[in-house]
C-alpha positions as CSV (number, residue, x, y, z in Angstrom):
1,X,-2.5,-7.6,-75.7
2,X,6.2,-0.5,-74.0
3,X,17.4,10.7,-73.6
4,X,18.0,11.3,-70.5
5,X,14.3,12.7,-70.0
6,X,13.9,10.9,-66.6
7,X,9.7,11.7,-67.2
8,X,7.6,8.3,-67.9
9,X,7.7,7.6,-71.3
10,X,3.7,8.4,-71.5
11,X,3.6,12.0,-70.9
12,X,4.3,13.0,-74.3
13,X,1.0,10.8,-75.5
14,X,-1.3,11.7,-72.4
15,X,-2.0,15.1,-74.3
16,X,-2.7,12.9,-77.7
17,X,-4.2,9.6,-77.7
18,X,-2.2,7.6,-80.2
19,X,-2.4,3.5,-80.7
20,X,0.2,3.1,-78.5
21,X,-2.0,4.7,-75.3
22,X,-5.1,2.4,-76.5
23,X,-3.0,-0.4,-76.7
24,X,-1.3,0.0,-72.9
25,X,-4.9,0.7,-71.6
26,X,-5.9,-2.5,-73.9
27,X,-2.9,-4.6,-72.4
28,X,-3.8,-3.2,-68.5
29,X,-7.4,-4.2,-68.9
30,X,-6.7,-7.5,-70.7
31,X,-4.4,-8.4,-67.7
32,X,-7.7,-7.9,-65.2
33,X,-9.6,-10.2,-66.9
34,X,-6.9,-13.0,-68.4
35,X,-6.3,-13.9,-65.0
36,X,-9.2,-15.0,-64.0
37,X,-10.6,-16.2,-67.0
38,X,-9.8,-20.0,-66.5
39,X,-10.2,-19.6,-62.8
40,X,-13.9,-18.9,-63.4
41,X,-15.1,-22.0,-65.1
42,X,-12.9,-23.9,-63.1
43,X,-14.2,-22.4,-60.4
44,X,-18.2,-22.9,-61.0
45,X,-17.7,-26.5,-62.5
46,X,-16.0,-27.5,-58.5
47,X,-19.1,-25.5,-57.4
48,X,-21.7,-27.3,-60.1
49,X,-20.0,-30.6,-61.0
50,X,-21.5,-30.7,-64.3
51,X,-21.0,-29.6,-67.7
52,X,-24.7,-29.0,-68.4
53,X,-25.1,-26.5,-65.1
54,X,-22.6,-24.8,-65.7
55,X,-24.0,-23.6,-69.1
56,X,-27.4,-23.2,-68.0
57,X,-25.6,-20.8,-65.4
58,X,-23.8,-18.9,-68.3
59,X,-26.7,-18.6,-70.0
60,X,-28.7,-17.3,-67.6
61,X,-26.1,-14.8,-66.9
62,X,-25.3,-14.0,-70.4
63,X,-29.2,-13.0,-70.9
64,X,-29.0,-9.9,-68.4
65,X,-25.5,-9.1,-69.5
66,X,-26.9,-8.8,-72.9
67,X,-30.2,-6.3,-71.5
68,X,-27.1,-4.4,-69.8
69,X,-25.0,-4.1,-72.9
70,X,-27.8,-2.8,-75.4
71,X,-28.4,0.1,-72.5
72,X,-24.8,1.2,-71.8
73,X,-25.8,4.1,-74.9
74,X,-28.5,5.3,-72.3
75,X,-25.1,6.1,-70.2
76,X,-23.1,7.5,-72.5
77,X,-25.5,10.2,-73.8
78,X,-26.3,11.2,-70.1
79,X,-23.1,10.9,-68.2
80,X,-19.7,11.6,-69.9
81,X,-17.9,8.5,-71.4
82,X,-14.6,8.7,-69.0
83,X,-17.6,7.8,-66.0
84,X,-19.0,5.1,-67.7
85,X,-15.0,3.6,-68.7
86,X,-14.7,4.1,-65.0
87,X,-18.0,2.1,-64.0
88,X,-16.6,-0.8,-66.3
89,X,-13.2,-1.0,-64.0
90,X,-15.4,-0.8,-61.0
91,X,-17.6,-3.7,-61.9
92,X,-14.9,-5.9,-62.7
93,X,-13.2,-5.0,-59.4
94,X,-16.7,-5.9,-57.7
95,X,-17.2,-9.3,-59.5
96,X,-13.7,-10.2,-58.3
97,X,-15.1,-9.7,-55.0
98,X,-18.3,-11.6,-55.3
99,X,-16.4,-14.3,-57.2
100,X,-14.3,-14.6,-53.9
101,X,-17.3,-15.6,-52.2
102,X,-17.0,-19.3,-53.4
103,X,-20.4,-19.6,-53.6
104,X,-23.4,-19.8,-56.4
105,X,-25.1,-17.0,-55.8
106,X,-21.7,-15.3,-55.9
107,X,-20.5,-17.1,-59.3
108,X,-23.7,-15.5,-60.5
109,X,-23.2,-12.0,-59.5
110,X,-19.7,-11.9,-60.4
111,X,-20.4,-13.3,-64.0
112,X,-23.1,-10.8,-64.7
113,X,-20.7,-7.5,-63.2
114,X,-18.2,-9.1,-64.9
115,X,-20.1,-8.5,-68.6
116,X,-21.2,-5.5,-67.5
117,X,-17.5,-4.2,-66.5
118,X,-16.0,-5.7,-69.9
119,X,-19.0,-4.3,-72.1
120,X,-18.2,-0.7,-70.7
121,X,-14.7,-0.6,-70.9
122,X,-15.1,-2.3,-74.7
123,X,-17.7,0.2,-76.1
124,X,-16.0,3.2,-75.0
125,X,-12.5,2.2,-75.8
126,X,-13.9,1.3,-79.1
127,X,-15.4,4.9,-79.3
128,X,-11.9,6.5,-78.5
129,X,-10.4,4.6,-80.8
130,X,-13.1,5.4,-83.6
131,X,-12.7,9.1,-82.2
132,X,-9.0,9.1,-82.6
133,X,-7.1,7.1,-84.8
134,X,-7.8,7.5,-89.2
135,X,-9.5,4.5,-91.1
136,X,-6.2,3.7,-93.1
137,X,-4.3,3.5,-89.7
138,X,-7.5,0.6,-88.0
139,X,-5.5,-2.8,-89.4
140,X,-2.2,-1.8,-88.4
141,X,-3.7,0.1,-84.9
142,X,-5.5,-2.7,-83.9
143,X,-3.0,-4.9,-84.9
144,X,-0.7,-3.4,-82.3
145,X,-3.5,-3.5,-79.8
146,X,-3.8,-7.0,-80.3
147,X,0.1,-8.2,-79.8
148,X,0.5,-5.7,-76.7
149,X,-2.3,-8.1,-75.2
150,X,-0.5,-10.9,-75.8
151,X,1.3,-11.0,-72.7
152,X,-1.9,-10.7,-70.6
153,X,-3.4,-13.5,-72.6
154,X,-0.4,-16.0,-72.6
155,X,0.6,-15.6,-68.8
156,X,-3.1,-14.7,-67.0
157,X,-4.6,-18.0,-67.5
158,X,-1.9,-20.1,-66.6
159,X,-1.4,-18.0,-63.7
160,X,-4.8,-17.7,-61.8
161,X,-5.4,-21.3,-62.4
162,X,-1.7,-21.7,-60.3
163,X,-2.1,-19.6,-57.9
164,X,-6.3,-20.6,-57.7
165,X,-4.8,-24.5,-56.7
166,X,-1.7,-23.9,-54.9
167,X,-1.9,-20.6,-53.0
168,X,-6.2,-20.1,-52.3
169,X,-9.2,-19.1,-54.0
170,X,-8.9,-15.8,-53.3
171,X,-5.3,-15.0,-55.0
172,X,-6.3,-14.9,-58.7
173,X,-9.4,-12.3,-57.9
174,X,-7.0,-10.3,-55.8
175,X,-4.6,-9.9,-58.6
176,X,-7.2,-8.9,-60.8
177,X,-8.6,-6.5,-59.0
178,X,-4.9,-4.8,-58.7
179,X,-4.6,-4.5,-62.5
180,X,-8.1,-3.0,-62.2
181,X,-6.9,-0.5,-59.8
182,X,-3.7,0.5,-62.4
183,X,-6.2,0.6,-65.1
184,X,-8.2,3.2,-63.7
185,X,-5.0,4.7,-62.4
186,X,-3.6,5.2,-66.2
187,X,-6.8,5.9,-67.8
188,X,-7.5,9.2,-65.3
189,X,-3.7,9.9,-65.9
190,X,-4.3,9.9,-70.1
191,X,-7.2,12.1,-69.6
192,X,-8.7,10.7,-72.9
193,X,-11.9,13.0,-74.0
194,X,-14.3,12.7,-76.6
195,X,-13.2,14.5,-79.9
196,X,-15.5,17.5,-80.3
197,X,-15.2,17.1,-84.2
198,X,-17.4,14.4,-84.3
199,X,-20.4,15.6,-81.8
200,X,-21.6,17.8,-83.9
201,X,-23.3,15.5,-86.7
202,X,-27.1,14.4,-86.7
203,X,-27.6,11.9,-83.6
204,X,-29.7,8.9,-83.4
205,X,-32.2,7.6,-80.8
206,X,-30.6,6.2,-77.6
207,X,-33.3,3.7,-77.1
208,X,-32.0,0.2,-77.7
209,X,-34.9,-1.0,-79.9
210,X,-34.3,1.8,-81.9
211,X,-30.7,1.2,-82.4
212,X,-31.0,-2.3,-83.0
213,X,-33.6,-1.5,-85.7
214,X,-31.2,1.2,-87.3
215,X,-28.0,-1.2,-86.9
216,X,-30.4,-4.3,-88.6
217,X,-31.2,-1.9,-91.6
218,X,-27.4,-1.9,-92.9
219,X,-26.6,-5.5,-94.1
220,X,-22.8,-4.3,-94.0
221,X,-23.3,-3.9,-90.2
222,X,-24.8,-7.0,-90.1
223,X,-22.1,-8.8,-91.8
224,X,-19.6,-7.5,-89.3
225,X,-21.6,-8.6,-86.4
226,X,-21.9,-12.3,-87.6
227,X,-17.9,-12.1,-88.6
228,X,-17.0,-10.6,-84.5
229,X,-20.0,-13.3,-83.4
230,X,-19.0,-15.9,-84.9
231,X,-15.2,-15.6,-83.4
232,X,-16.4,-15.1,-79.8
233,X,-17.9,-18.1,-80.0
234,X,-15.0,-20.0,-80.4
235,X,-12.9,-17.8,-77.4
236,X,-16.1,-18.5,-74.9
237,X,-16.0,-22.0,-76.0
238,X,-11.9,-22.3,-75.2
239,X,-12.0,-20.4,-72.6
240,X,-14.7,-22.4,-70.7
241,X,-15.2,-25.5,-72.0
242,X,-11.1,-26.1,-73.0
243,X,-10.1,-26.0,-68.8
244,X,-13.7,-28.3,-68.1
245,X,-12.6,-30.8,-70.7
246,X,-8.3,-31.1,-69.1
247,X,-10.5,-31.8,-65.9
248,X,-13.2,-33.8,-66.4
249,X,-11.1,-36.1,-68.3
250,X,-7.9,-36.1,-65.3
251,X,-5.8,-34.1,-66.9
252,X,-5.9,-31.3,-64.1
253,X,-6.8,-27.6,-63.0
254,X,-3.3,-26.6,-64.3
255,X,-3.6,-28.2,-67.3
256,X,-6.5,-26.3,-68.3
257,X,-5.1,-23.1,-67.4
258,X,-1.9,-24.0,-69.7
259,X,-4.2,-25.1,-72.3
260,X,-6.0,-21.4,-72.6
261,X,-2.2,-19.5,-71.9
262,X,-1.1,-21.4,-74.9
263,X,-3.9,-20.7,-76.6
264,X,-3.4,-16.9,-76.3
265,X,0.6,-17.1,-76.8
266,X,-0.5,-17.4,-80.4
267,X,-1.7,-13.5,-79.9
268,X,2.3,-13.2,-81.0
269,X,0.9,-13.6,-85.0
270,X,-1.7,-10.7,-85.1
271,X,1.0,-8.4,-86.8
272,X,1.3,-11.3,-89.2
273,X,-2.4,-11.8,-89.9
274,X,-2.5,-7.7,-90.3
275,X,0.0,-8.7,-93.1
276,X,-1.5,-10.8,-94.4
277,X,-5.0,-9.0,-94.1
278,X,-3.5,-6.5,-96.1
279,X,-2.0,-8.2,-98.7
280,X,-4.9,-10.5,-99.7
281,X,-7.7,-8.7,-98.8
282,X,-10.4,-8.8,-96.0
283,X,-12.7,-11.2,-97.9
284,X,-10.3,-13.8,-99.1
285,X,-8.4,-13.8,-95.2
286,X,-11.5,-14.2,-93.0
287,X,-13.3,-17.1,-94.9
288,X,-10.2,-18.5,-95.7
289,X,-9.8,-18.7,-91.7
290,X,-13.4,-20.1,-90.8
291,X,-12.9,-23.1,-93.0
292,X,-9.7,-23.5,-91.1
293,X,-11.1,-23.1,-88.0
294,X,-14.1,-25.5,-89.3
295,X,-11.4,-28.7,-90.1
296,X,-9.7,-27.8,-86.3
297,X,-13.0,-28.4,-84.2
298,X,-14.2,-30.9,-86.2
299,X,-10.5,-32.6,-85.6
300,X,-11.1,-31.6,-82.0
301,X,-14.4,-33.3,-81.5
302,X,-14.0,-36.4,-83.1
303,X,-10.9,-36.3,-80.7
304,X,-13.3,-35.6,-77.7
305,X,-12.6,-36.8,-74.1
306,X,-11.4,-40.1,-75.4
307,X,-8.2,-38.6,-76.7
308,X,-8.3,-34.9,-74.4
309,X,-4.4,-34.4,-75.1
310,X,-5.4,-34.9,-79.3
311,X,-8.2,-32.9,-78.5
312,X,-6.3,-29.8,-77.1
313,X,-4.1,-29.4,-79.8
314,X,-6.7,-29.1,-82.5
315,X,-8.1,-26.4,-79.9
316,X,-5.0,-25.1,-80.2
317,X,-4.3,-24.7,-83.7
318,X,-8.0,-23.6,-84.0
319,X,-6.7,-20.7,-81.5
320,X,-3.8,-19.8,-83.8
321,X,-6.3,-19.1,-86.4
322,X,-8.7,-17.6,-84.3
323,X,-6.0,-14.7,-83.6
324,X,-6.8,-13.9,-87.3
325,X,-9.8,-12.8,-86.9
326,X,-9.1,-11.0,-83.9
327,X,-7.1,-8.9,-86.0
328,X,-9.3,-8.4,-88.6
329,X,-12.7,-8.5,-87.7
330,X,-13.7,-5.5,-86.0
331,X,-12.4,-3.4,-89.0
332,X,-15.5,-4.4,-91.2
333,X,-17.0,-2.8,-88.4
334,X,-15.0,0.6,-88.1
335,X,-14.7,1.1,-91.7
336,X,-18.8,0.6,-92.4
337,X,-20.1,2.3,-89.2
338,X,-21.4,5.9,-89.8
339,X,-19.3,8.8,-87.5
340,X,-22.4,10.2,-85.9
341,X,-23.9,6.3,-85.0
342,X,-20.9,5.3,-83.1
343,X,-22.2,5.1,-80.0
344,X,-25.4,3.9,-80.6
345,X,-24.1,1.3,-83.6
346,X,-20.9,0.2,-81.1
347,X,-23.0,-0.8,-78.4
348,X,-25.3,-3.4,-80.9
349,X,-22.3,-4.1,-82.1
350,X,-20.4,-5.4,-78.8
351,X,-23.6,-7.6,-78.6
352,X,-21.7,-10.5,-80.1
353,X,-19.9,-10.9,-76.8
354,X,-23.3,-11.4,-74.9
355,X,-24.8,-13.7,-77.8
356,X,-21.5,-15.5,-78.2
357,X,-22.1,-16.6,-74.2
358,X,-25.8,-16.7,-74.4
359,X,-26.3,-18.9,-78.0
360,X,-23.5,-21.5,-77.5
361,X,-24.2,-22.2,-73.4
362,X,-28.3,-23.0,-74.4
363,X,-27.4,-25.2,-77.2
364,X,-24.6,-26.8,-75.5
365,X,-26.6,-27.2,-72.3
366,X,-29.5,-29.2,-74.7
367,X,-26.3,-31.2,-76.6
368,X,-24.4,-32.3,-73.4
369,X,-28.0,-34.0,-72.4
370,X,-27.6,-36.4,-75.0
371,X,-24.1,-36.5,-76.0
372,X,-20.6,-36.4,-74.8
373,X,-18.4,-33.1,-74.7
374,X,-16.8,-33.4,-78.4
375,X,-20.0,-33.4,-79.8
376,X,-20.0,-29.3,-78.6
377,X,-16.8,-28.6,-80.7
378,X,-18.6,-30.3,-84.1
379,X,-21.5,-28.2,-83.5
380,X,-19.7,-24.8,-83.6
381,X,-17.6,-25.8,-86.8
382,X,-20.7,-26.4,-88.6
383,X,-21.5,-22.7,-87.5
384,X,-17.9,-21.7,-88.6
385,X,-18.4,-23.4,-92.3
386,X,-21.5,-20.9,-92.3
387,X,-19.8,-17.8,-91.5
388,X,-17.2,-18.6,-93.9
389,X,-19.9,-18.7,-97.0
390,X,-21.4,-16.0,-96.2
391,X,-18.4,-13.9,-95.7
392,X,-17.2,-15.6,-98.9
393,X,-20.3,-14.3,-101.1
394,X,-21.0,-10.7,-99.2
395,X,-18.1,-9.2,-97.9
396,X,-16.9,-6.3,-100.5
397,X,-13.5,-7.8,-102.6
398,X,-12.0,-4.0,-101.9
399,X,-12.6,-3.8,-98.5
């Protein structure tokens, strides 16, 4: 995902977080990471030259992002949470760097700071928001969120991938790690703190077993996580294998970087979905969407690298859906989450992101030995039909 007063127009909300602070610290961060987001799999497929390598290198990567993720609590019970939002800028300032390297080893360490950096910044920002803003404000908040992102997510991709082939490697990561830098800037100059209302409750273990053994316990918890898991999949599928398919079949490194801008322009509907979220219910909106998004990926794998350009627009309109549950999904999360198991609940939670790059990069790295690249995109709408039953038969009509 902006009187005569001549003060910037944030003072008045540094002393109370509001949406609109999340959502410029959401927009700020989303910047850091859009732009390079194409580069990066562009990047390691020139390094790789294979489809298949480069998912056994996500997956490998994915694996100790996902160890990381489940221990970030173990920080935020030791050290306060604006350190460990800080550690998150810092690590995606340092995987610029090692990206810049141009090398393997490098695409490694930058992927796995990278996860680290973005799994920081999402669990506490989550935390604040969950600290912050009331339950019957969450669809229209992150609504908000979502379209101030927009921007980030329509222009970042098209412009690393541009500036990647026609000014040097080393552009795209140098941009990012200036919106890094203003990130950290505005965050310190919000001075966002944990609300002391909510410290006070019964705590939970911070050992990671424990917490996944607590957050497994509570089937509504469960359901969100397969809802949030099951649309992360489809982003790290775009976002990687969308630019690998525009250049494995000719159509170009700028090509694939328009492919995911235009993908994210559709970003512009999340106060629509929120609409409509609201009007038809959670339940009805979200499987509704999955079967949608089923019928696109099937449309875009029978497409496959025979017809790319047919291809990419199913990809497309599978994004515009996408944005739906982008809008939606993490509020069967917020609204069944206990107060006093934030932390330790947010952090399983924001496990989707590391399983969404983990799952789909093994099994696509085992399909791509045998079949072409569509056969990826059929494979994840069968998972997508799933969700959409399940959601369909468990997730509460009044929610």
């Amino acid at each position: 995902m902006i009187n005569q007063v001549r003060h910037p127009i944030w003072i008045s909300t540094a002393k109370r977080p509001t949406a609109r602070v999340f959502a410029i610290l959401f927009g700020i961060e989303s910047m850091a990471r859009a732009i390079i987001t194409s580069v990066v799999p562009i990047q390691t497929y020139d390094l790789l030259q294979s489809e298949r390598s480069v998912s056994i290198l996500y997956t490998c990567m994915s694996m100790l992002g996902l160890m990381v993720t489940l221990s970030i609590p173990l920080l935020i019970v030791r050290i306060p949470r604006r350190w460990v939002y800080t550690a998150g800028a810092i690590s995606l300032i340092l995987g610029c760097c090692a990206f810049a390297l141009d090398t393997v080893p490098g695409q490694a360490a930058g992927l796995f700071l990278r996860t680290f950096g973005a799994g920081a910044l999402s669990i506490t920002l989550s935390l604040y928001i969950m600290d912050h803003i009331k339950k019957g404000e969450l669809v229209r908040a992150e609504s908000v969120r979502m379209a101030t992102a927009t921007f980030a997510w329509t222009a970042g991709p098209f412009l690393g991938v541009f500036l990647y082939s026609t000014i040097g490697m080393i552009a795209p990561f140098l941009l990012s790690i200036g919106f890094s830098l203003l990130l950290l800037t505005l965050f310190w100059y919000f001075r966002l703190s944990d609300n002391p209302a909510l410290q006070k409750g019964p705590s939970r273990a911070a050992n990671p077993i424990a917490n996944v053994r607590r957050f497994v316990a509570q089937p509504r918890l469960r359901l969100a996580w397969l809802i949030a898991f099951s649309r992360s999949c489809y982003w790290s599928t775009f976002f990687v294998y969308g630019p690998i398919l525009m250049v494995a079949t000719g159509q170009g490194k700028l090509a694939g970087g328009l492919l995911v801008s235009l993908g994210n322009l559709f970003l512009l509907g999340s106060i629509l979905w929120g609409k409509v979220g609201m009007a038809k219910g959670l339940m009805r909106t979200i499987s509704g969407v999955f079967i949608l998004l089923a019928i696109a990926l099937a449309g875009a794998g029978l497409a496959g690298e025979k017809f790319p350009m047919i291809a990419a627009l199913m990809l497309l309109a599978g994004a515009f859906f996408c944005v739906a549950l982008d809008t939606l999904a993490s509020t069967t999360f917020i609204r069944a989450v206990h107060p006093h198991e934030r932390a330790q609940m947010t952090s399983v939670y924001r496990t989707y992101l590391d399983f969404s790059e983990l799952l789909p990069a093994f099994f696509y790295s085992i399909i791509l030995t045998f079949f072409s690249l569509g056969a990826i995109f059929i494979a994840l709408g069968m998972l997508m039909v799933f969700t959409a039953v399940i959601v369909w038969l468990y997730l509460p009509r009044g929610l």
